[in-house]
C-alpha positions as CSV (number, residue, x, y, z in Angstrom):
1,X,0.0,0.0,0.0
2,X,1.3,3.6,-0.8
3,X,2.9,4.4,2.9
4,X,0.8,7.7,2.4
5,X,-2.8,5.9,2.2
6,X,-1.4,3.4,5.1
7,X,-0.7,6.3,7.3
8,X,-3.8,8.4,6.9
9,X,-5.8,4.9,8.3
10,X,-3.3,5.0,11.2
11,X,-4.3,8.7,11.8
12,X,-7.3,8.3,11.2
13,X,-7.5,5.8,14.0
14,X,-5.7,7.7,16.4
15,X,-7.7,8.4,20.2
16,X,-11.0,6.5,21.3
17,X,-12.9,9.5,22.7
18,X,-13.5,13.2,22.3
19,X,-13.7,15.6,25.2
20,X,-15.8,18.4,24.4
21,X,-16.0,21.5,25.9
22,X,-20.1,23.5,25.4
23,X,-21.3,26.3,24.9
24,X,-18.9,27.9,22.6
25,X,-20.1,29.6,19.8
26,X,-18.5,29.2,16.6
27,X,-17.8,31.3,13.5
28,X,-15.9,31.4,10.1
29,X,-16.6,28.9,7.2
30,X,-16.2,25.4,6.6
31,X,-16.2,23.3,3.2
32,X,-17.9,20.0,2.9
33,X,-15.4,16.4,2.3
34,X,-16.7,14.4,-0.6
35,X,-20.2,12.4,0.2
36,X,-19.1,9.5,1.9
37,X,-21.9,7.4,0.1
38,X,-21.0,8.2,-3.3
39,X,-17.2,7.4,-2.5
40,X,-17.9,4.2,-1.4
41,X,-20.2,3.3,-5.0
42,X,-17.6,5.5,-7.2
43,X,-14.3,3.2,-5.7
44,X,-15.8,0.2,-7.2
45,X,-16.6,1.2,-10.5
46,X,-12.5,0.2,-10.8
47,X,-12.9,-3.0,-10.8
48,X,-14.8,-2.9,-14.5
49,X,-11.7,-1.4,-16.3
50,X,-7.6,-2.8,-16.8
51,X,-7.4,1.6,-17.8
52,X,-6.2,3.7,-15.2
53,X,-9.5,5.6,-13.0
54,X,-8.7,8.8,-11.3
55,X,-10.8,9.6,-8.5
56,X,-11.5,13.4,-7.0
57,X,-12.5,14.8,-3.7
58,X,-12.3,11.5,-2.1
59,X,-12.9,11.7,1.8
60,X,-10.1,10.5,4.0
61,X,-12.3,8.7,6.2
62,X,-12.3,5.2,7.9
63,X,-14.9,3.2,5.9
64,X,-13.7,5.1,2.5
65,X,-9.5,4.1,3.3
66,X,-10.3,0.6,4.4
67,X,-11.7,0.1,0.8
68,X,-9.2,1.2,-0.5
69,X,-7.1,-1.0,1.1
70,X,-9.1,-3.7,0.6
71,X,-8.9,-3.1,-3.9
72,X,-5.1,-2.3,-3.0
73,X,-5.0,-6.3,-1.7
74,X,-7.1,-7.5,-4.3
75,X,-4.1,-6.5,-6.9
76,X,-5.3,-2.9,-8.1
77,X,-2.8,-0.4,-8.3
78,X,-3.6,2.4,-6.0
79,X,-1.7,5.7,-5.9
80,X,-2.2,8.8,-3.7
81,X,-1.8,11.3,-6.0
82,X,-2.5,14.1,-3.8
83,X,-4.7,14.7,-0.6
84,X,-8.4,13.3,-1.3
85,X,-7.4,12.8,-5.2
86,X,-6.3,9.1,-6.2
87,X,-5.8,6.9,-9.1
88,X,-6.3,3.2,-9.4
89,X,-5.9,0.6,-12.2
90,X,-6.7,-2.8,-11.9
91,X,-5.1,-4.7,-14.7
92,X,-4.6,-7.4,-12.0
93,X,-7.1,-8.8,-10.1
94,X,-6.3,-11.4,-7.8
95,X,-9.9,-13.6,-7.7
96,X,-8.2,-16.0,-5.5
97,X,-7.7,-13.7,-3.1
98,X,-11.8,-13.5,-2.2
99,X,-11.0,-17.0,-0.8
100,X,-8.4,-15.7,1.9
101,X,-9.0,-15.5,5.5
102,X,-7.8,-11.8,5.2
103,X,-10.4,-10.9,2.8
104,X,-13.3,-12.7,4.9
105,X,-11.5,-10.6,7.9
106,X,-10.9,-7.4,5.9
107,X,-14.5,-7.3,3.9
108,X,-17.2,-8.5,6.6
109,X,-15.5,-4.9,8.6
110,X,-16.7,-2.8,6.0
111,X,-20.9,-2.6,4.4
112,X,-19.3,-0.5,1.6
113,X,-17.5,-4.1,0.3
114,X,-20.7,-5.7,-0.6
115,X,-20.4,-3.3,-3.7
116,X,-17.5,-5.2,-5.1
117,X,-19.8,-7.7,-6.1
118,X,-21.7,-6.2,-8.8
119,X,-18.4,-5.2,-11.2
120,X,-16.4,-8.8,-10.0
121,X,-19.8,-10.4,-11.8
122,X,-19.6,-8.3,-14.5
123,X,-16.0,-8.2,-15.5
124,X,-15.0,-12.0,-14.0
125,X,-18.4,-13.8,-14.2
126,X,-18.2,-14.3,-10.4
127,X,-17.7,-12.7,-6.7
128,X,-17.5,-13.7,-3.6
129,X,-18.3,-11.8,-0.2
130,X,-18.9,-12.4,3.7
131,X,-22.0,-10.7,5.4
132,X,-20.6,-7.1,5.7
133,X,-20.9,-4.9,8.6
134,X,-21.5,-1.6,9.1
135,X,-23.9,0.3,11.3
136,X,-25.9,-1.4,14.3
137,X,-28.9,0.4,13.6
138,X,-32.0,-2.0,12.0
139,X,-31.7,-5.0,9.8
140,X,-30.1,-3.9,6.6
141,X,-31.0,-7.1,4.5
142,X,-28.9,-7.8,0.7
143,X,-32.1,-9.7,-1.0
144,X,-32.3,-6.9,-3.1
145,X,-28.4,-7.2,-4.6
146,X,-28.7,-10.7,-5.0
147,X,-32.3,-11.3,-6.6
148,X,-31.1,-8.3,-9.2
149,X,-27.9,-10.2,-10.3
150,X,-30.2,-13.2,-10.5
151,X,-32.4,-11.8,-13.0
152,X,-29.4,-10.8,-14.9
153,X,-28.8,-14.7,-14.8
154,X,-26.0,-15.6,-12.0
155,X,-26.2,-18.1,-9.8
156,X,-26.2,-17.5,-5.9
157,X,-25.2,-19.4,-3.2
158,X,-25.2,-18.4,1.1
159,X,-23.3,-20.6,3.1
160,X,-25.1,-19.5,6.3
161,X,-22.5,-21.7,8.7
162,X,-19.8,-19.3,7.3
163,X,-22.1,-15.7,6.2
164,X,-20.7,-16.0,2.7
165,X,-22.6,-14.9,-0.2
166,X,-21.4,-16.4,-3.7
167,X,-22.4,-15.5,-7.5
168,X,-21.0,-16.6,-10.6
169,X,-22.4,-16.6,-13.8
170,X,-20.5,-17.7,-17.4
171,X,-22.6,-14.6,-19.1
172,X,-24.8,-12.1,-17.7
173,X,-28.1,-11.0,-19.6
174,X,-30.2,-8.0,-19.9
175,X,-33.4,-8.1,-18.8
176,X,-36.3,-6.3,-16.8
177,X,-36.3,-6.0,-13.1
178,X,-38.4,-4.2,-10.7
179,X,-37.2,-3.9,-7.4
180,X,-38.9,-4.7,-4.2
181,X,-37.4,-1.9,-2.7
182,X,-35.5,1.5,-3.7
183,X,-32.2,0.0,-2.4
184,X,-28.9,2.8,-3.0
185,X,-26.0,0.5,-2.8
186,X,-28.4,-2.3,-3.9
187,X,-29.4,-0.2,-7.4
188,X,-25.8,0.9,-7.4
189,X,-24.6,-3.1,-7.4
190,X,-27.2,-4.1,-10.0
191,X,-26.1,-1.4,-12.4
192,X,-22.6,-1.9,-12.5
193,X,-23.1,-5.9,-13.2
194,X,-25.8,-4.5,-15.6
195,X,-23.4,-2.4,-17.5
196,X,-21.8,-5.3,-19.3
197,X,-24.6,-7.9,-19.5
198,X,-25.9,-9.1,-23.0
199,X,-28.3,-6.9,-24.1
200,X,-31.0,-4.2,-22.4
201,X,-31.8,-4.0,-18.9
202,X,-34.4,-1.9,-17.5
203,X,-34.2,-1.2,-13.7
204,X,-37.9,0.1,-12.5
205,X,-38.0,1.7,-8.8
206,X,-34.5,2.0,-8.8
207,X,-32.5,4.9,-6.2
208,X,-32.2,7.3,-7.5
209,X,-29.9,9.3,-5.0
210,X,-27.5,12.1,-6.4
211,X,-24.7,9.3,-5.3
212,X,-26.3,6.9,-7.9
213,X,-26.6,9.5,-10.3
214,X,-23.2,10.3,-10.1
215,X,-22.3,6.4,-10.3
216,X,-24.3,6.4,-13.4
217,X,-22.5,9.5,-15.4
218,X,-19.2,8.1,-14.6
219,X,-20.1,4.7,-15.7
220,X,-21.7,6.7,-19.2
221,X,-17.6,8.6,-18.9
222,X,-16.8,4.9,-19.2
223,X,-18.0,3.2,-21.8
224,X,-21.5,2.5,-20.3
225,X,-24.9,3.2,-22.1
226,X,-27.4,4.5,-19.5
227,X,-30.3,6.6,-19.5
228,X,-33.4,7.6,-17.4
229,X,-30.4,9.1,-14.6
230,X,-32.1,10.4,-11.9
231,X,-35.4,8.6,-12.3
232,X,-36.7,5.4,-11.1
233,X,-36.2,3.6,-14.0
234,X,-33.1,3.3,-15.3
235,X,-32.5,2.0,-18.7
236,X,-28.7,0.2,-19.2
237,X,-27.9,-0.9,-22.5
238,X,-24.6,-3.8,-22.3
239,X,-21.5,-2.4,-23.9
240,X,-18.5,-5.4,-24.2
241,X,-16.0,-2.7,-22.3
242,X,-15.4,-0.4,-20.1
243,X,-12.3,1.9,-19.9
244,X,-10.5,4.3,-17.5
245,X,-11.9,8.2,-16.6
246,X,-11.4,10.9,-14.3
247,X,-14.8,11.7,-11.8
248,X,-14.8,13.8,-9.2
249,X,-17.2,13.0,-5.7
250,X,-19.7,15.4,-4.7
251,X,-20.0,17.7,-1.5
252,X,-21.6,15.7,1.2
253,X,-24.6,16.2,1.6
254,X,-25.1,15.0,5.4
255,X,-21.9,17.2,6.5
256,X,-23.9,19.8,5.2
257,X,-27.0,19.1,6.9
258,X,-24.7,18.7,10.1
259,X,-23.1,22.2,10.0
260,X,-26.5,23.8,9.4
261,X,-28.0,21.8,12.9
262,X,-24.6,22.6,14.2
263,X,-25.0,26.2,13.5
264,X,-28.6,26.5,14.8
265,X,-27.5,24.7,18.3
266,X,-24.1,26.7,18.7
267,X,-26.0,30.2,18.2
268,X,-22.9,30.5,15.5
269,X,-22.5,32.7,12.5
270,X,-20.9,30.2,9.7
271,X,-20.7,30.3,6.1
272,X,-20.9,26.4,4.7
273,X,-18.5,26.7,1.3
274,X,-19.4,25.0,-1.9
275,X,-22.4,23.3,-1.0
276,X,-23.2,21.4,-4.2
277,X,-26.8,23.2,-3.4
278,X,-28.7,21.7,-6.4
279,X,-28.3,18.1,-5.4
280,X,-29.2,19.1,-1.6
281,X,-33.0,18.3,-2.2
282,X,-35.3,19.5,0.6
283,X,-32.5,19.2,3.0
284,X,-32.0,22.9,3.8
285,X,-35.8,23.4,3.5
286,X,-36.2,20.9,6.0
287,X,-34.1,22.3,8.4
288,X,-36.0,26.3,7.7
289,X,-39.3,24.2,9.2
290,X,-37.5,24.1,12.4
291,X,-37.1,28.1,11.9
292,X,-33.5,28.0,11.0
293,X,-32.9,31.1,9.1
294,X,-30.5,30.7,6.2
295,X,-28.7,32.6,2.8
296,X,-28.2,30.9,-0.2
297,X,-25.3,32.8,-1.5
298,X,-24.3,31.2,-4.8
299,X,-23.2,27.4,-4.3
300,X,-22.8,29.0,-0.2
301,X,-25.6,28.5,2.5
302,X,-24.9,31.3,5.0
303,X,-26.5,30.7,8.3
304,X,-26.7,33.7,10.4
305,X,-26.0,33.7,14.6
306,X,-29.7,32.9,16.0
307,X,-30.9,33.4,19.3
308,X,-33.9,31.2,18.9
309,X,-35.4,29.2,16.1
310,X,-39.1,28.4,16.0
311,X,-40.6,24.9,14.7
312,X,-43.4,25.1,12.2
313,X,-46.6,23.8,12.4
314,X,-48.9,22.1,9.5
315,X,-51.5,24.5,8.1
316,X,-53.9,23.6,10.2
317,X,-52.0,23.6,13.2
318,X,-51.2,20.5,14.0
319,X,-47.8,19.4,15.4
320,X,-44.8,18.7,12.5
321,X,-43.8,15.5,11.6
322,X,-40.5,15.4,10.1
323,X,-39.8,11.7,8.3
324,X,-37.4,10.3,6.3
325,X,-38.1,8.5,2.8
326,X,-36.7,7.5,-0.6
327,X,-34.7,10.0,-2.4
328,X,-35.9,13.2,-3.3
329,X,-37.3,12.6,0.1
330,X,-35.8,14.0,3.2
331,X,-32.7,11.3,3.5
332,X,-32.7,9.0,6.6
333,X,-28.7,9.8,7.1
334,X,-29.7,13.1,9.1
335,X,-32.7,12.2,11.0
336,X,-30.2,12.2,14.1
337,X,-29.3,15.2,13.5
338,X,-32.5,16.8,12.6
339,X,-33.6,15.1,16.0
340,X,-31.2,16.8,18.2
341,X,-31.5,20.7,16.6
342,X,-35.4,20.1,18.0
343,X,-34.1,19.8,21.0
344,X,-33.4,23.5,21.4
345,X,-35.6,24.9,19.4
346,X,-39.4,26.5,20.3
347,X,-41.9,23.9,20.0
348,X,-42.9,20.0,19.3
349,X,-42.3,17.9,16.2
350,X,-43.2,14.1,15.6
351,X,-39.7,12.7,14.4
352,X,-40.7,9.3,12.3
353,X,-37.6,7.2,11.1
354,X,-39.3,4.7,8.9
355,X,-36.1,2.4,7.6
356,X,-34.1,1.4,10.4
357,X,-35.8,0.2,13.4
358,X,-32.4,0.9,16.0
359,X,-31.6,4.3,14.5
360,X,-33.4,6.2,17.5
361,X,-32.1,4.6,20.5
362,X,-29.6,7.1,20.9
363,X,-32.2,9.7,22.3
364,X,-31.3,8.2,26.0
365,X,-28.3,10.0,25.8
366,X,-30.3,13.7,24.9
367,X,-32.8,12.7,27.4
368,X,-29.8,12.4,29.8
369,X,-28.4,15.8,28.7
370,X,-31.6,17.1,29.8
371,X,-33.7,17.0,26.3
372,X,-37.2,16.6,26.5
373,X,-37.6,13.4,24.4
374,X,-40.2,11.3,24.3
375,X,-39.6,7.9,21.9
376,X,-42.8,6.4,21.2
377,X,-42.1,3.3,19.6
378,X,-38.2,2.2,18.0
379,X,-39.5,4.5,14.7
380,X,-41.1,7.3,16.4
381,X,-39.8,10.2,18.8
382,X,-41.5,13.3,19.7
383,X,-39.3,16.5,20.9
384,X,-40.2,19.3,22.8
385,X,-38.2,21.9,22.3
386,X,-37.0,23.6,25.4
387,X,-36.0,27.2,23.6
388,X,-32.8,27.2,25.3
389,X,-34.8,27.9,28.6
390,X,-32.8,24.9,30.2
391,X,-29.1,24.2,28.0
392,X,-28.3,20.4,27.8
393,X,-26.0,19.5,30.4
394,X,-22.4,17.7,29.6
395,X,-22.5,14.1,30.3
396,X,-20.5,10.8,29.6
397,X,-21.7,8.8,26.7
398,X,-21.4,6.1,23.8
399,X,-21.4,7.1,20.1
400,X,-23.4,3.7,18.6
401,X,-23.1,4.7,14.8
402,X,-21.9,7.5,12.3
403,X,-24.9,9.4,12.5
404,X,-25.9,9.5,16.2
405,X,-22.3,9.8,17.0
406,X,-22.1,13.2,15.3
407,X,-25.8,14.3,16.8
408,X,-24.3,13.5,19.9
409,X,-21.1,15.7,19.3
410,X,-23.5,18.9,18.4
411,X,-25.3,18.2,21.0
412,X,-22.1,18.3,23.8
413,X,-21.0,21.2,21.7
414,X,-24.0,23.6,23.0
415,X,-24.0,21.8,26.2
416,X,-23.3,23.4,29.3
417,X,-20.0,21.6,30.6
418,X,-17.8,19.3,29.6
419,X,-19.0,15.8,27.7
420,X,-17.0,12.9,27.3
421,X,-18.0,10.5,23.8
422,X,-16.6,7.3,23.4
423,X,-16.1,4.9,20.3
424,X,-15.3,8.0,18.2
425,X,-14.2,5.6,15.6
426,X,-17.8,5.5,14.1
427,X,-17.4,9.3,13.8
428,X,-14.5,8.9,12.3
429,X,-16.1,6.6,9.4
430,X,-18.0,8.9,8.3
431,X,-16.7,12.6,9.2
432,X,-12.8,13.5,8.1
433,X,-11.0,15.2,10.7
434,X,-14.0,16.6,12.0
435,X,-12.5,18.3,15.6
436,X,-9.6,19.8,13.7
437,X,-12.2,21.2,11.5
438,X,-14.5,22.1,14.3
439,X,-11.9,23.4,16.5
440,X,-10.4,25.5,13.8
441,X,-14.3,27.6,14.2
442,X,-13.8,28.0,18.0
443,X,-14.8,24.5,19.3
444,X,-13.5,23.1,22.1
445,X,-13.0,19.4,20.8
446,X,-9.5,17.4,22.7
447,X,-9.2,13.5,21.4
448,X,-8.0,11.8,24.0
């Protein structure tokens, strides 16, 4: 492995817990990394080409490196070019190395992996893969990956003694598929095995995500022949090859969601640079319900210092529900977050997190800072926001996934106090550097 990728994962690994000091307020501006999602898809596009791929605006982040690593030890040719800007070429797989202990090890550490699959089948005619990990939060079930490579005509095997998922197929074919559910990295997986299959595929209720539309015009920059990008149904006609290109990763779109919750909690004056604004959806509209005021200043969102911030009600009156869905919906990656800038604000909202059934079992924490938190069932939460009549307090706590673990990090920032997370790694999966970046606006964020 370049020495320079190897010692960004050590750094990146570097202290278990952050030790945050509240109720500082923050100003200045901050950029976006690259979205975390689409760097995961975009990675293994690399495995359907022997040409060189250059990659742009990659985040340095734990989940992104360690895939890196793991193409680096299937025998593609990785090279740092510069921070967050690498090129690969894999004119040298080595297939036997999917039967290692190493890559059982190496893979199953990582949900991103599971991607791999899709381009192996497509280039190779087979893959192989353990039951990734990832996130504790909900059942996060593959049927979707594997009945879509099925219909393209692969066989598929689970060894359930050992987790270990198996395709192979001597030639794919074309076909039409309609998915039992909107699956991102499972529409993502299907496409890129779809790319080189025999004839048309048509993919109906397919993601379709600004990450998979991305994934889509850089497969088009290589060879591929897709249409119907950033619909439901994607149309994919097989081409024999596919050669090297040069992509570059979009803003993420859940940092920026973070900084603008951030923002509102801190009482801070920021300026979030080069937003990517048209592929932000209803996100920042979504956060203006909670009466966050903000500027769009060309591909800027400018969020001004606010003493209060008032949640709206439907036109009738009735309390806000705020829920997550399918893309253009309001993405499931910042419920947490949206969750936790209620917490301050004046007046109720219904919080409904319809995918993952785990995702809200974080709010013990909040309710321990002092938030007023009220978690109906494992999907539902309503918060009463206090209006900062009574700051969150600075506690101990646990940081159980990517998402929760920087909800939990606003929050201690606007506590009074001092708080004390643990298992920063899972922020570290998803969030580069983030205290340097923090601290560089005023936070007080030590990793100990």
């Amino acid at each position: 492995m370049d020495l320079t990728v190897e010692n960004n994962l050590t750094q990146v690994a570097t202290g278990t817990s952050f030790e945050i000091i509240g109720g500082t307020k923050l100003s200045g501006s901050i950029e976006p990394q690259g979205a975390k999602n689409e760097a995961l898809q975009v990675l293994c596009t690399v495995l359907l080409t022997n040409e060189r791929v250059i990659i742009e605006n990659v985040p340095e982040i734990r989940d992104v490196l360690k895939l890196i690593e793991l193409l680096e030890k299937m025998g593609v040719v990785v090279e740092r070019i510069k921070a967050n800007v690498y090129s690969f070429e894999a004119s040298n797989v080595n297939m036997d190395y999917l039967q290692t202990k190493e890559f059982t090890n190496l893979a199953a550490a990582l949900r991103g992996s599971i991607m791999i699959v899709g381009p192996l089948l497509a280039r190779f005619g087979k893959a192989s893969i353990p039951k990734p990990g990832g996130d504790k939060i909900g059942r996060r079930r593959l049927d979707t990956h594997f009945i879509g490579f099925q219909s393209l005509g692969a066989k598929f095997d689970f060894d359930g003694t050992e987790n270990f998922f198996t395709v192979e197929a001597k030639e794919l074919k074309g076909t039409y598929m309609h998915l039992d559910e909107a699956s991102v990295t499972g529409t993502a997986n299907i496409v890129m095995a779809a790319v080189m299959a025999k004839g048309t595929t048509t993919i109906y209720n397919a993601a379709c995500e600004p990450y998979l539309q991305q994934l889509c015009k850089m497969l088009n920059a290589m060879g591929a022949k897709i249409t119907g990008i950033g619909s439901n149904m994607l149309v994919i006609e097989g081409v024999e090859k596919m050669h090297g290109t040069q992509h570059r990763i979009l803003p993420d779109m859940i940092e920026v969601g973070s900084f603008i919750g951030l923002a509102a909690m801190t009482q801070s004056e920021l300026t979030i640079k080069n937003v990517g604004l048209q592929h932000l959806g209803i996100i920042p509209a979504t956060f203006q319900r909670l009466g966050i005021k903000m500027e769009f200043r060309g591909d800027d969102i400018y969020i001004p210092a606010q003493e209060k911030y008032e949640i709206d009600t439907f036109i009738d009156g009735s309390i806000l529900t705020i829920a997550d869905q399918i893309w253009p919906g309001f993405t499931p990656d910042l419920i947490s977050v949206i969750l936790v800038t209620a917490t301050q604000a004046v007046g109720t909202v219904l919080i409904h997190q319809k995918m993952f059934e785990s995702r809200l079992f974080f709010v013990d924490k909040l309710i321990d800072m002092g938030a007023q938190i009220i978690l109906c069932d494992p999907h539902r939460a309503t918060v009463i926001g206090l209006g900062r009549k009574h700051p969150l307090k600075g506690i101990q706590m646990t940081s159980p996934d990517i998402r929760a673990g920087v909800a939990l990090l606003i929050a201690a920032m606007s506590a009074k106090g001092k708080s004390v997370i643990h298992n920063i790694e899972q922020i570290d999966r998803g969030y580069e550097r983030i205290d340097e970046r923090l601290n560089a606006l005023g936070a007080q964020i030590k990793r100990i």
